[in-house]
C-alpha positions as CSV (number, residue, x, y, z in Angstrom):
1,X,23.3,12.7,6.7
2,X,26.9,11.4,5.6
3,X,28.0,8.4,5.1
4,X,31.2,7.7,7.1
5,X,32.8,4.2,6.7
6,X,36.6,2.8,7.1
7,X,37.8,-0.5,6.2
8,X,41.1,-1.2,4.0
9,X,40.2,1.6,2.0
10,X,36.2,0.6,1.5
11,X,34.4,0.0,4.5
12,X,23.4,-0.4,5.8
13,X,3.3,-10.1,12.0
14,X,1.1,-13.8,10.5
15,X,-1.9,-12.1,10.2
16,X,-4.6,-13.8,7.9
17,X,-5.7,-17.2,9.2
18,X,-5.4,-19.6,6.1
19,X,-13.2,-35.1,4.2
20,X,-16.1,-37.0,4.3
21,X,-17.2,-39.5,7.2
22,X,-17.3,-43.0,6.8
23,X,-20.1,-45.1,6.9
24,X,-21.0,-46.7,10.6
25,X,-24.2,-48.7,9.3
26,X,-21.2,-50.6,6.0
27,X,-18.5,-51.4,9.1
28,X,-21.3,-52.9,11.7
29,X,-22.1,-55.3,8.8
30,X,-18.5,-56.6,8.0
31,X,-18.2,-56.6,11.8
32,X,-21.2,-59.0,12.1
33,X,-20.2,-61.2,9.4
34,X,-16.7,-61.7,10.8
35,X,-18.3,-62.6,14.2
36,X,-19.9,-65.8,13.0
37,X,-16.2,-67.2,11.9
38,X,-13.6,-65.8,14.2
39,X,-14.9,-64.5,17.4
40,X,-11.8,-63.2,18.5
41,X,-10.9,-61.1,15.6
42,X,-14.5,-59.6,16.0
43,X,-13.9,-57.7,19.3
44,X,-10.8,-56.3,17.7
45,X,-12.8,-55.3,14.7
46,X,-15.2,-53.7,16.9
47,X,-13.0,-51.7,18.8
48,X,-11.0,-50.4,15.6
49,X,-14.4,-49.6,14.1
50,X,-15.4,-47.4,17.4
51,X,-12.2,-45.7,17.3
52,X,-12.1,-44.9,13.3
53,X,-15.8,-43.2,13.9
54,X,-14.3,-41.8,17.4
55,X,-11.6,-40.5,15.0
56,X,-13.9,-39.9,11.9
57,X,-16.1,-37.4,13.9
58,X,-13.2,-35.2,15.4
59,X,-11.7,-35.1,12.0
60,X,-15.4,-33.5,11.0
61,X,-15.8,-31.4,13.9
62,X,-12.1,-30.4,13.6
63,X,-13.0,-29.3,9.9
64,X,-16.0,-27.5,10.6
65,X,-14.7,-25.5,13.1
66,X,-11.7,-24.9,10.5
67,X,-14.3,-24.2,7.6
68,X,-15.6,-21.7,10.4
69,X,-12.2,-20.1,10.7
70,X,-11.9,-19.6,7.1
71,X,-15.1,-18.3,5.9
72,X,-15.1,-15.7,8.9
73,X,-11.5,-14.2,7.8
74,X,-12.9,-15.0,3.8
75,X,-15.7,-12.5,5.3
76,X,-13.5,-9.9,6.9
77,X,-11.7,-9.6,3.4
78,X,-14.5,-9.9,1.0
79,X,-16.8,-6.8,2.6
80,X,-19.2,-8.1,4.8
81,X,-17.5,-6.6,7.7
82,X,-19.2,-3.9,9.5
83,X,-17.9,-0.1,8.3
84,X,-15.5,1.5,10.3
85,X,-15.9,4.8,8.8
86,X,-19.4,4.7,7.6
87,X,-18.4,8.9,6.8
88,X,-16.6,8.4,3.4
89,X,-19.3,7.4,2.1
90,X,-21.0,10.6,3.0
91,X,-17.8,13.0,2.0
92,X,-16.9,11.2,-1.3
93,X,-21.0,10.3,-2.7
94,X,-19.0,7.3,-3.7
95,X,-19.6,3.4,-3.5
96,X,-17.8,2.1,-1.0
97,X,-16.9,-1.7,-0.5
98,X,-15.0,-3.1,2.4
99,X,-12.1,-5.3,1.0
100,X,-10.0,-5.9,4.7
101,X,-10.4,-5.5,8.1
102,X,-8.2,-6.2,10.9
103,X,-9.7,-6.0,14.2
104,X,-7.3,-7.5,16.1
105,X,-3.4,-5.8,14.7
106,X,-1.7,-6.2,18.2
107,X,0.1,-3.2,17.2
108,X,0.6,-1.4,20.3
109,X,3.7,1.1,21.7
110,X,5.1,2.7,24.6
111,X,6.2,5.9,24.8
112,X,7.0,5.5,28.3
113,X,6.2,3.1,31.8
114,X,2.8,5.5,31.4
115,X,2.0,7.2,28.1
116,X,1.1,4.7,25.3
117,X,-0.2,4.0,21.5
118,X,-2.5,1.4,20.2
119,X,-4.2,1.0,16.7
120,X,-6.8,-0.6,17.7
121,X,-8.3,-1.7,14.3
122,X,-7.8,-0.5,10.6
123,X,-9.5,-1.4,7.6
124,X,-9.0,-1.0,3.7
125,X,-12.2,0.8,1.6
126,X,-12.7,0.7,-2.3
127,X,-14.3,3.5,-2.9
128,X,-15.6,3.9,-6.4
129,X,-18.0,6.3,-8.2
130,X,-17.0,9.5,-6.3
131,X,-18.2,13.3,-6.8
132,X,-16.5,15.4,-8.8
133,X,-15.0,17.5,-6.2
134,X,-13.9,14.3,-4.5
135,X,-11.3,13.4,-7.2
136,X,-9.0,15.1,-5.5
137,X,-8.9,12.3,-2.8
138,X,-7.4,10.4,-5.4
139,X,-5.4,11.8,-8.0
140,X,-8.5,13.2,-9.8
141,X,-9.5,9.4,-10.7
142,X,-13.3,8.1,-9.9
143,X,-12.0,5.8,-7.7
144,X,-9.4,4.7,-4.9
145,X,-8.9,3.6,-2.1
146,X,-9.6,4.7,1.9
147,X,-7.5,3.1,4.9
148,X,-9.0,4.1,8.4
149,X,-7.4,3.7,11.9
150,X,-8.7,3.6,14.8
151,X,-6.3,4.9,17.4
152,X,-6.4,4.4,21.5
153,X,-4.2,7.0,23.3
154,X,-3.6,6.3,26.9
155,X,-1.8,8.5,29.5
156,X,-1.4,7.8,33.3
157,X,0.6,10.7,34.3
158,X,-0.6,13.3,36.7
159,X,0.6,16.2,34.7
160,X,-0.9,17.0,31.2
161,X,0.2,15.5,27.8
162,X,0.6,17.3,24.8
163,X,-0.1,15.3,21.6
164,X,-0.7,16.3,17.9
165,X,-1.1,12.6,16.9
166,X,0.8,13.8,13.8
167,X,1.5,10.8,11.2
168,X,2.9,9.4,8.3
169,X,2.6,7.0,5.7
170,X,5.2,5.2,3.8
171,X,5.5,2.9,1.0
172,X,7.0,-0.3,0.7
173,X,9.8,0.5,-1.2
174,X,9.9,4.6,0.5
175,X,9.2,6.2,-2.4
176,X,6.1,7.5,-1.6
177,X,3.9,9.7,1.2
178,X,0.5,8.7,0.9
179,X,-1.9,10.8,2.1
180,X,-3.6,11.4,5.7
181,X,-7.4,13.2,4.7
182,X,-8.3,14.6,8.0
183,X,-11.9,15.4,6.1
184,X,-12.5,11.6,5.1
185,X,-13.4,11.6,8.9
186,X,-16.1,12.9,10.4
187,X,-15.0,15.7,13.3
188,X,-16.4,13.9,16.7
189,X,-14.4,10.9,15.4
190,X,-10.8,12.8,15.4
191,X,-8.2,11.5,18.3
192,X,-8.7,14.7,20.4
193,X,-7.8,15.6,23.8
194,X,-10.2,17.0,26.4
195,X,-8.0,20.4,27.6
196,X,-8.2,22.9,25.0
197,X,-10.4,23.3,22.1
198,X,-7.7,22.1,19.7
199,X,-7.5,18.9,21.1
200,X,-3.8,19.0,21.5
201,X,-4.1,18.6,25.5
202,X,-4.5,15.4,27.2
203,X,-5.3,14.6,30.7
204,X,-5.1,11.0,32.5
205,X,-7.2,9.1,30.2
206,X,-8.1,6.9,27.6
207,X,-8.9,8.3,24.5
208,X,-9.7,6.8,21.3
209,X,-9.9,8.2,17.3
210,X,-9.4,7.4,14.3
211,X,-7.1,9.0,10.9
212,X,-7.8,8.0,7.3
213,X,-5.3,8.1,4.5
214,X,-6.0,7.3,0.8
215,X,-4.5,5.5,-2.1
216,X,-4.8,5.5,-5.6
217,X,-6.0,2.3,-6.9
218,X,-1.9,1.6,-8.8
219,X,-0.8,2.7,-5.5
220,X,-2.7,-0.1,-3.5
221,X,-1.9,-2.7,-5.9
222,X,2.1,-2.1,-5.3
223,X,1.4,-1.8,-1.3
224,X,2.2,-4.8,0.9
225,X,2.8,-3.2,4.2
226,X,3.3,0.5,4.4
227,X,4.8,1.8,7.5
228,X,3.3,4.3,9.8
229,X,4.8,6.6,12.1
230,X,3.3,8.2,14.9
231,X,4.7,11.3,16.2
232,X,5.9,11.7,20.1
233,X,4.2,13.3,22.4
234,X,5.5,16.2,24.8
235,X,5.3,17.6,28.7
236,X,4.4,21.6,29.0
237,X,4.2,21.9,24.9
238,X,7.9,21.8,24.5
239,X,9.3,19.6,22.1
240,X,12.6,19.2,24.4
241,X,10.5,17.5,26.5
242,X,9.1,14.8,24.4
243,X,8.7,11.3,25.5
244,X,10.5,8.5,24.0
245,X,10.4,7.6,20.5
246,X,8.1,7.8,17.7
247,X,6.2,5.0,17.0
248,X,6.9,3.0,14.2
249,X,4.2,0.1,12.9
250,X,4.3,-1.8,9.7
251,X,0.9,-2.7,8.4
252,X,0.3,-5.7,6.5
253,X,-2.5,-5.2,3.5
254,X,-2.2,-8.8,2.5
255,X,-0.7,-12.1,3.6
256,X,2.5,-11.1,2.1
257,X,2.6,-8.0,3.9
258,X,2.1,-10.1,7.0
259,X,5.1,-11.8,6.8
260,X,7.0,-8.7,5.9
261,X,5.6,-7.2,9.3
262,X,6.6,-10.6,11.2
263,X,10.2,-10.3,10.4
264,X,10.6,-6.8,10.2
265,X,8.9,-7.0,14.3
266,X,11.9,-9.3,14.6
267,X,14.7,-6.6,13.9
268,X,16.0,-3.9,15.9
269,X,14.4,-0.6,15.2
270,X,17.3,1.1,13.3
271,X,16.8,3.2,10.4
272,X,16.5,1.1,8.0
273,X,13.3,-0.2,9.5
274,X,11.6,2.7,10.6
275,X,12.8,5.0,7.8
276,X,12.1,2.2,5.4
277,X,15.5,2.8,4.0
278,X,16.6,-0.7,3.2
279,X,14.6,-4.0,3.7
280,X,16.9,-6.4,5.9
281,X,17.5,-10.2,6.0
282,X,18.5,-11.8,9.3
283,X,21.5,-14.2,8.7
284,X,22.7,-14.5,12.3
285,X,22.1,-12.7,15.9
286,X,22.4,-13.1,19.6
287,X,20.0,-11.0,21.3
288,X,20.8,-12.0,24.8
289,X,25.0,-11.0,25.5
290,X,23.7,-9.1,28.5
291,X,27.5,-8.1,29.2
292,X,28.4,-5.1,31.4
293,X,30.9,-2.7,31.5
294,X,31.4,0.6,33.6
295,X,32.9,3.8,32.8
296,X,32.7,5.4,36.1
297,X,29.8,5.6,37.1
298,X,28.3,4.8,33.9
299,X,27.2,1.1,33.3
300,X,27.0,0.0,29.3
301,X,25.4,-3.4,28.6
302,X,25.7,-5.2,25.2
303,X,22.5,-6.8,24.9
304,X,22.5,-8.4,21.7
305,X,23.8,-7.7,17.9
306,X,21.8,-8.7,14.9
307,X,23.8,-9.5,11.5
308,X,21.8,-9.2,8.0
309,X,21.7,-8.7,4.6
310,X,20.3,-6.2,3.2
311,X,19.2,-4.2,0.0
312,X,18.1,-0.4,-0.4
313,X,14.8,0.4,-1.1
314,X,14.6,2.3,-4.4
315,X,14.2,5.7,-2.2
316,X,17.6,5.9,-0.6
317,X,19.3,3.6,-3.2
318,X,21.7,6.3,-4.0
319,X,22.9,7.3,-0.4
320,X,25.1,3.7,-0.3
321,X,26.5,4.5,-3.7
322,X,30.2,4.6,-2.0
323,X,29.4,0.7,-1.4
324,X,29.6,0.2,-5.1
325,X,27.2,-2.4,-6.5
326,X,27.5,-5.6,-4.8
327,X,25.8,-6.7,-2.3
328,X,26.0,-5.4,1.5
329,X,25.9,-6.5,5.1
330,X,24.7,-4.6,8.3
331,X,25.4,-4.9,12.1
332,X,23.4,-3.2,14.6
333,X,24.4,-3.7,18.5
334,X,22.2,-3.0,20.8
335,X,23.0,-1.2,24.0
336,X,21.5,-0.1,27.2
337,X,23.7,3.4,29.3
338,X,22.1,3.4,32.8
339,X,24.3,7.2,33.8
340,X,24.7,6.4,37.2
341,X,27.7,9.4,37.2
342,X,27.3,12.7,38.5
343,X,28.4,14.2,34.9
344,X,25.1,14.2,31.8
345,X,26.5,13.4,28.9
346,X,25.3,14.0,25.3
347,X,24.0,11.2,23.4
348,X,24.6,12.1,20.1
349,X,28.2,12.0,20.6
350,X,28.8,8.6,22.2
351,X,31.3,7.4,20.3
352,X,31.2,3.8,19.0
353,X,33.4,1.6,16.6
354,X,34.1,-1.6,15.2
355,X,37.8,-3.2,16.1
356,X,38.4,-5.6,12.9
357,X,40.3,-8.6,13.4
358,X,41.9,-7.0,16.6
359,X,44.9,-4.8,14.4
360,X,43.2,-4.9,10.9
361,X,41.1,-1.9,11.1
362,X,38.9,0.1,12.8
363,X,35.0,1.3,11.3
364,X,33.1,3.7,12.7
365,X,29.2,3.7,12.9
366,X,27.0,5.0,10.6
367,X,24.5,8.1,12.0
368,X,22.3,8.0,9.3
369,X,21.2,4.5,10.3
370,X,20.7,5.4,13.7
371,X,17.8,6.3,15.8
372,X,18.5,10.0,16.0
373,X,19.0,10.7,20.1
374,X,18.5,14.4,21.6
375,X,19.6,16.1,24.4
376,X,21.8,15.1,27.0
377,X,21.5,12.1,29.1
378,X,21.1,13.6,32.6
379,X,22.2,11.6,36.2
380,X,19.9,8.5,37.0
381,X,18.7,7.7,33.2
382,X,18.9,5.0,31.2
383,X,18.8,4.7,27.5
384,X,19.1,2.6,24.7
385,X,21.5,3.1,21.8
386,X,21.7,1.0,18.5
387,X,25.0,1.4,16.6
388,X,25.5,0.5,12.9
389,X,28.0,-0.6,10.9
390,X,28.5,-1.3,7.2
391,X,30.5,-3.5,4.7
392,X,30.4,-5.1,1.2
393,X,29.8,-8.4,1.7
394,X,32.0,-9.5,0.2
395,X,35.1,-8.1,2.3
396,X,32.6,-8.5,5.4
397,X,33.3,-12.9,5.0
398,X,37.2,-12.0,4.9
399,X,36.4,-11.1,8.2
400,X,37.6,-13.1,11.7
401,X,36.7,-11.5,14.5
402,X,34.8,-8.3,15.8
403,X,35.4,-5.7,18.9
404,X,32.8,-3.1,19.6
405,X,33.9,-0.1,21.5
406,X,31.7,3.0,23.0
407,X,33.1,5.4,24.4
408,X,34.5,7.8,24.8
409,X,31.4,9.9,25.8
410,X,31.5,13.5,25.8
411,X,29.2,17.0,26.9
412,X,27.2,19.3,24.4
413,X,30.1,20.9,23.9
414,X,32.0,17.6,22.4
415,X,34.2,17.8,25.7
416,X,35.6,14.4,26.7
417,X,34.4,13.3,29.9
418,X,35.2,10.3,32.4
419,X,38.9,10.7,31.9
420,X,38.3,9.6,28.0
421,X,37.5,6.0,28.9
422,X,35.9,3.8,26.9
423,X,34.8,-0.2,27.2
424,X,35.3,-3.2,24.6
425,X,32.8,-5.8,23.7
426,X,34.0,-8.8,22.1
427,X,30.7,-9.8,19.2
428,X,30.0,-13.3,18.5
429,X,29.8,-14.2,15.1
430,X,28.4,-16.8,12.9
């Protein structure tokens, strides 16, 4: 996709969980002995002495149940944990050692009020030793490395869903696809519908699976949290009639990884995030503007705008060339177009720009960095829309004030509608 930029002639979760008592029998005695010359003081003695053991046992209870914490996450990482996929083993003839398990990712999405997408659990496998005719798993080395998921699929819709489960894997930095290995899973334990014998057709359910990928053994030492995205799935087999977006989960390998996935969680789901095209740096936002405006009968609500730094990963570096070298800012509104109109409009060309300092210039969104939108937006639907803009940082803190405008909105055809109206947000900024 194209760049498109104006501006004064150069205008993109935590996961791991991280003394000695005193002696009753030393205190009872200095207690005693202080009794014989100052009565008084000795009640006070005493009463300090029951609270320091009061104190002394929490603090050990407090520590075992710490210590108890510890070694069980110490456990999930080092291998003890149970094998989710006891079949690679089996396929590869290698040894296999469990180095992390997550049983409990709270990674969960909705593809709509009724169809949604959990990974339940995943878990990282060395696997070393392989077969010959295993290599291939892993670049033709003896060893690598195995992440399974297992997946839960639920649909409460009274007509049939249609779902590949297609994924992909992506590195840190976007450079690289890893690898899904449907074989690495044994057959009865695929994510498979209950319709057809290819497992594509779902009805009201809950259905769960599981996917394995691999990784070289380089390749999982570079890895902090890979992003996976899950496909959408459809109504009657047609792709025009998917349901809402793909799904888009980061997943921590490590305690690094975990705080990448925290803050990434944190940002609106532009482009940059899901497509792992540059990794962003919250400097300011206000995610609760909740301002609406109509055009006809077409209500737009700004509810929020997040403003960051950012830097491209080393896979797209070359698509912001135009910004030069320095260093680069990104703002991504977020709206919500409830069409309340008579008139479906097409999504993909609502209009939207930045006003800068009211007469200064005007900048117009960037696609690329946008959640690609199809179809029309018919009577009686809402969607949301995140918009994009772009600037050097250094011309981006020259900068006073901000106007967002959508609008105009037009049909497939790129025909203006709504008498080519279009509504202004004023943006807060830092």
């Amino acid at each position: 996709m194209k760049l498109k930029s104006m501006m004064m002639g150069s205008i993109a979760a935590s996961l791991l969980l991280l003394g000695a008592c005193g002696s009753a029998k030393d205190t009872d005695e200095e207690t005693a002995s202080a009794t014989a010359s100052e009565p008084a003081s000795a009640e006070k003695k005493k009463e300090e002495t029951a609270a320091e053991t009061t104190e002394t046992e929490e603090q050990t209870d407090t520590e075992e149940t710490e210590g108890s914490e510890t070694e069980a996450a110490e456990a999930s990482e080092s291998g003890s944990a149970e094998n989710l996929n006891p079949y690679i083993e089996e396929e590869t003839g290698g040894d296999v050692e469990i180095v992390f398990t997550n049983n409990d990712p709270k990674l969960t999405h909705d593809y709509s009020d009724k169809v949604s997408l959990a990974i339940e659990s995943y878990q990282i496998a060395h696997v070393t030793n392989v077969n010959e005719s295993a290599k291939h798993n892993f670049d033709e080395e003896d060893e690598g490395y195995v992440i399974t998921y297992k997946f839960s699929f639920d649909t409460k819709l009274d007509e049939d869903v249609y779902f590949n489960a297609s994924t992909m894997m992506l590195s840190d930095d976007g450079t690289e696809n890893l690898y899904m290995r449907r074989s690495l899973v044994k057959e009865d334990d695929w994510l498979k519908g209950d319709k057809d014998n290819a497992g594509r057709q779902y009805s009201a359910g809950t259905y769960t699976g599981m996917q394995a990928y691999t990784m070289t053994k380089t390749q999982y030492e570079r890895l902090t949290a890979p992003t996976l995205t899950v496909d959408r799935p459809m109504l009657e087999d047609d792709f025009k009639k998917s349901l809402g977006d793909e799904a888009i989960f980061k997943i921590p390998f490590n305690e690094d990884g975990a705080e990448k996935a925290s803050k990434s969680s944190a940002l609106y789901a532009d482009k940059m995030v899901t497509d792992t095209i540059a990794d962003k740096e919250l400097f300011f936002s206000k995610e609760d503007i909740q301002e609406t405006k109509k055009i006809d009968g077409v209500s737009i609500t700004l509810e929020g705008v997040q403003y960051a730094d950012i830097t491209p990963t080393a896979a797209h570096a070359d698509r912001f060339r135009n910004f030069g070298d320095g260093p680069l800012v990104a703002v991504t509104a977020k709206l919500t177009v409830d069409n309340n109109s008579d008139a479906a409009f097409a999504k993909s060309f609502a209009d939207a720009r930045l006003l800068l300092d009211q007469n200064r210039g005007t900048m117009l969104s960037e696609g690329m960095l946008e959640p690609t939108l199809y179809d029309d937006q018919q009577p009686g639907e809402s969607e949301e829309y995140l918009k994009v803009f772009l600037f050097r940082k250094d011309e981006f803190d020259l900068l006073k004030n901000l106007s967002l405008q959508f609008g105009p909105l037009a049909d497939g055809n790129a025909k203006k509608l709504f008498k080519e109206q279009s509504v202004t947000f004023e943006l807060p900024m830092k």
